[in-house]
C-alpha positions as CSV (number, residue, x, y, z in Angstrom):
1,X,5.8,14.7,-9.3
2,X,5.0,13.0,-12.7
3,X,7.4,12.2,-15.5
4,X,6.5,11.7,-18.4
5,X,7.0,8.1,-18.5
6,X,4.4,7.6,-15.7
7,X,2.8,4.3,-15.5
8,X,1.0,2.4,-12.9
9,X,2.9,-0.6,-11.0
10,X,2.5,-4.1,-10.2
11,X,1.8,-2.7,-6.8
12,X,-1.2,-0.5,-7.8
13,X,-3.0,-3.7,-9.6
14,X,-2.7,-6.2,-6.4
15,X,-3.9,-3.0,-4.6
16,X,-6.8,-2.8,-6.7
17,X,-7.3,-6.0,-7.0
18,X,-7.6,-7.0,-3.1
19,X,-9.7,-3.7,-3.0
20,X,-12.1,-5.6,-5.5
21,X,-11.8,-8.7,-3.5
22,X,-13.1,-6.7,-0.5
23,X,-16.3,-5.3,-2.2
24,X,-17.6,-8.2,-3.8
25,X,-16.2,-11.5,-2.2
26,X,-13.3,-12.3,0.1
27,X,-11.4,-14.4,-2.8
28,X,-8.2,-12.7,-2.3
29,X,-6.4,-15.7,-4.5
30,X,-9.1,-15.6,-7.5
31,X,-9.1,-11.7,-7.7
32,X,-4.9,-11.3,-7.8
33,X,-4.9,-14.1,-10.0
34,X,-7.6,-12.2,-12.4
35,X,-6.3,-8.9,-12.3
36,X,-2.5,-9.8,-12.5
37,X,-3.5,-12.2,-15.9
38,X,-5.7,-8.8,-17.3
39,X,-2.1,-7.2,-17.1
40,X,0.8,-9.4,-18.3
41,X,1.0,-7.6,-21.5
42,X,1.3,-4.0,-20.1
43,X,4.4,-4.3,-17.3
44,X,7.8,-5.1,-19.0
45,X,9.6,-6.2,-16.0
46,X,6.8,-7.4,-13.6
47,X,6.2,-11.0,-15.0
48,X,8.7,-13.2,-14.3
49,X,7.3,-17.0,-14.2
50,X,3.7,-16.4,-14.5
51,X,2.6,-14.4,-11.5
52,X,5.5,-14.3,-9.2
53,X,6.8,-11.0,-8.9
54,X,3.3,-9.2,-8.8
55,X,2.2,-12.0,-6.0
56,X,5.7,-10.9,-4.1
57,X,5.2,-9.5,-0.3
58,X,1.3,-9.3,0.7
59,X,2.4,-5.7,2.4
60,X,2.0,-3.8,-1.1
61,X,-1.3,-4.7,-1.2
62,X,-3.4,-4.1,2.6
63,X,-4.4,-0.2,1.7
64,X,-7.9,-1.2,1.0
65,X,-8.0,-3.1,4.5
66,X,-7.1,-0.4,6.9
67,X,-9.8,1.7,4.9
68,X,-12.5,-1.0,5.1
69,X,-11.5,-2.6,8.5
70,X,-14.4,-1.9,11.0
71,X,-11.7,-2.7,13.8
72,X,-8.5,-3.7,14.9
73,X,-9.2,-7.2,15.2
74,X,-10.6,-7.2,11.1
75,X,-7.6,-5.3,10.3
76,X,-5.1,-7.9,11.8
77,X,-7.2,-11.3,10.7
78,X,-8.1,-10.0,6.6
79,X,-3.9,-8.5,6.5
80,X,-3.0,-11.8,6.8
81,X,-5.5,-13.6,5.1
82,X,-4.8,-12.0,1.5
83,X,-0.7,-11.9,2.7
84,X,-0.7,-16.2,2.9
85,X,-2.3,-16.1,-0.7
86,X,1.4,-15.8,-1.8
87,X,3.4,-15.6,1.2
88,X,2.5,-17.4,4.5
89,X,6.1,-16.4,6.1
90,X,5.2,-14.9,9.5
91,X,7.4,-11.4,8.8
92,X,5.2,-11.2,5.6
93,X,2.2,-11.6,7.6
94,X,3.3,-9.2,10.4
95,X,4.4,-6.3,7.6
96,X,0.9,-6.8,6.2
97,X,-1.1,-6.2,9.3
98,X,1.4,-3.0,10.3
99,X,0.7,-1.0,7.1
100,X,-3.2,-2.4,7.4
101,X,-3.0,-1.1,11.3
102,X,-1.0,1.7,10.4
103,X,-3.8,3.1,8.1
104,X,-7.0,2.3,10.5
105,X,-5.2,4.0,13.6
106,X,-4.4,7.1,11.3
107,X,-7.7,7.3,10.1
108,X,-8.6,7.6,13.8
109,X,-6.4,10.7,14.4
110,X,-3.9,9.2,16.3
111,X,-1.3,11.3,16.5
112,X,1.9,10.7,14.9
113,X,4.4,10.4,17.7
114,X,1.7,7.5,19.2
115,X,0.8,5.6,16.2
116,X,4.9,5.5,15.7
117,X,5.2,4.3,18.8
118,X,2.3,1.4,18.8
119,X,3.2,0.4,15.7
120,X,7.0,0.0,17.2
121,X,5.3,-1.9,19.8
122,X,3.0,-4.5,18.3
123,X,5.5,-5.2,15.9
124,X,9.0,-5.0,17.3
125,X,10.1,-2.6,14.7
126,X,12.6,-0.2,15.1
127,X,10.8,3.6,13.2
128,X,13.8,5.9,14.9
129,X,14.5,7.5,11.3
130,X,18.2,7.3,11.9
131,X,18.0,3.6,11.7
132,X,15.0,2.6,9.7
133,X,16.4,5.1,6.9
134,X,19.9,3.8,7.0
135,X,20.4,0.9,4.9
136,X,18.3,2.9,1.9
137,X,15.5,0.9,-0.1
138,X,17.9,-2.1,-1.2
139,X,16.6,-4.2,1.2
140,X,13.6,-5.7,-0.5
141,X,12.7,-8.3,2.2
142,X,10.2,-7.7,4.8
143,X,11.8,-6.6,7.8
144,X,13.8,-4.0,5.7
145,X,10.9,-2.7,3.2
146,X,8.1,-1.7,6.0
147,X,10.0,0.4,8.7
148,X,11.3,2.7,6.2
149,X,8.4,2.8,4.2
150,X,6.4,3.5,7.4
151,X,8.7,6.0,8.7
152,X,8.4,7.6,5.2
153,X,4.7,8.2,6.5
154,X,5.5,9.2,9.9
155,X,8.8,11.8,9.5
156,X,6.8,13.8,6.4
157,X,4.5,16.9,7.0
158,X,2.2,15.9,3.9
159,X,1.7,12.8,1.4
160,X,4.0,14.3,-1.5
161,X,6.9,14.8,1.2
162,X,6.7,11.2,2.8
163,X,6.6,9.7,-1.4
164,X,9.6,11.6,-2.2
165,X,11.3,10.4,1.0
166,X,10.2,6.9,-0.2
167,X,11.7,7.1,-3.8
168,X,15.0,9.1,-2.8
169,X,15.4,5.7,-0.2
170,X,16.3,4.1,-3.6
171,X,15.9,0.3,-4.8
172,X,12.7,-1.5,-4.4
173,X,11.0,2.5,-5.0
174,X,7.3,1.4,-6.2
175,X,7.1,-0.8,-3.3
176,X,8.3,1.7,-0.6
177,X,6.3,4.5,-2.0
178,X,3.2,2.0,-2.2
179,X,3.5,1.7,1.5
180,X,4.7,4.7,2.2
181,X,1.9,6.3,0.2
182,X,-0.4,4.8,1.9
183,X,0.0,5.4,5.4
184,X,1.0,9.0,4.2
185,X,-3.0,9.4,2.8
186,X,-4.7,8.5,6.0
187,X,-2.3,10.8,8.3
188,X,-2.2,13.6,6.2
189,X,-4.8,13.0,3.3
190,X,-4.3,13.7,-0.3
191,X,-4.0,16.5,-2.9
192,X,-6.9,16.4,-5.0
193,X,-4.8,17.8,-8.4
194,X,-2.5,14.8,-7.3
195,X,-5.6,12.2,-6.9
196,X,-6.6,13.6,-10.2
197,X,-3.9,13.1,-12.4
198,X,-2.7,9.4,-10.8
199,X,-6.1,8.7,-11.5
200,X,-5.4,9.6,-15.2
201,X,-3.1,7.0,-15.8
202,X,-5.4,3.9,-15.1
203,X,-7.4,1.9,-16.8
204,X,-11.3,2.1,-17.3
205,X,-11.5,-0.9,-15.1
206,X,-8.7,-0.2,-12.3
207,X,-10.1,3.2,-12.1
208,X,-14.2,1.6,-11.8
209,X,-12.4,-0.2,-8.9
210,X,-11.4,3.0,-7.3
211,X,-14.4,4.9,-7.6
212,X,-16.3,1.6,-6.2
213,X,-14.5,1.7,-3.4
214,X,-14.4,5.4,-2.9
215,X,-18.5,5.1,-3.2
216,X,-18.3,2.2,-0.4
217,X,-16.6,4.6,2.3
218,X,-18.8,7.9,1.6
219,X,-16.0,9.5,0.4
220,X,-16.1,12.6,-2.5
221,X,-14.6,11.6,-5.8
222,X,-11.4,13.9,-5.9
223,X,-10.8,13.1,-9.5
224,X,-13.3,14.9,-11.6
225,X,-13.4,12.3,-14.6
């Protein structure tokens, strides 16, 4: 599960960051731009005209929401308010609120066959894991990142399964298994010698994020450092 060239992405620092955003103040813009600046010395291939790439599709970034949200209605209005930061498109703004959903109707229990299927609904897409898993990871708009990321989350028996499934998709990887990831923790929760070592490779301050954050929902640390 980890190579020896393990790193965090651009995808775990806007998570981070919106997380941040969430427990202090609502500056979604102010926090990305802080936390992305902090980093443009450590990713290689993740700057490319100032901020753009790490500012790329708001979907990457909602895990924090659908953990926070008190309710739907949060969930749906705070997705898009940190996706038009950087992208006010309206597919960017629906993928953001389907992961965001996604992860506050898991965390309810819903079972997996229904949260597929109301997540199909609300957002016209099409999870049926002979189509969403088709076309492979190289489609790094929208529309063809989130239902395969998603059904990732929804086909898999455990988080570990449903990342694999996300990588082996191929192209965009960090970004489907970001999403994938995800949704995969709040259906099936998370390994806590997996928690652990990804926790290893942050930062002092990414990981003070994480631990604020875990502090803010009651939850255990699963790390033990």
């Amino acid at each position: 599960m980890f190579h020896p060239d393990c790193d965090f992405t651009d995808d775990t620092v806007c998570s981070v960051a919106v997380a941040d955003a969430l427990l202090t103040e609502p500056d979604f813009a102010g926090s990305l731009r802080s936390f992305v600046r902090r980093r443009r010395v450590v990713f290689k291939l993740g700057i490319v005209g100032g901020c753009t790439r790490l500012w790329q599709l708001g979907q990457r970034r909602v895990t924090a929401l659908g953990w926070l949200a008190r309710g739907e209605a949060e969930a749906l209005t705070s997705a898009a308010a940190q996706a038009e930061v950087s992208h006010n498109h309206p597919d960017a703004l629906a993928g953001a609120q389907a992961v965001a959903l996604a992860i506050l109707l898991a965390r309810r229990g819903l079972p997996r066959p229904v949260l597929r299927a109301s997540i199909a609904e609300a957002f016209g897409y099409d999870l049926a894991p002979e189509r969403a898993l088709a076309g492979g990871g190289f489609d790094v708009s929208v529309a063809g990142t989130v239902p395969p990321a998603l059904t990732c989350a929804f086909e898999a028996d455990d988080w570990e399964s449903a990342v694999r499934s996300a990588v082996c998709l191929g192209g965009d990887t960090d970004t489907l298994a970001c999403i994938g990831g995800a949704v995969a923790e709040a259906i099936h929760g998370l390994a806590p010698e997996i928690a652990k070592t990804a926790r290893s490779y942050l930062t002092h301050d990414l990981r003070a994020v994480v631990e604020r954050f875990e502090a803010a929902l009651d939850l255990p640390s699963r790390t033990g450092i």
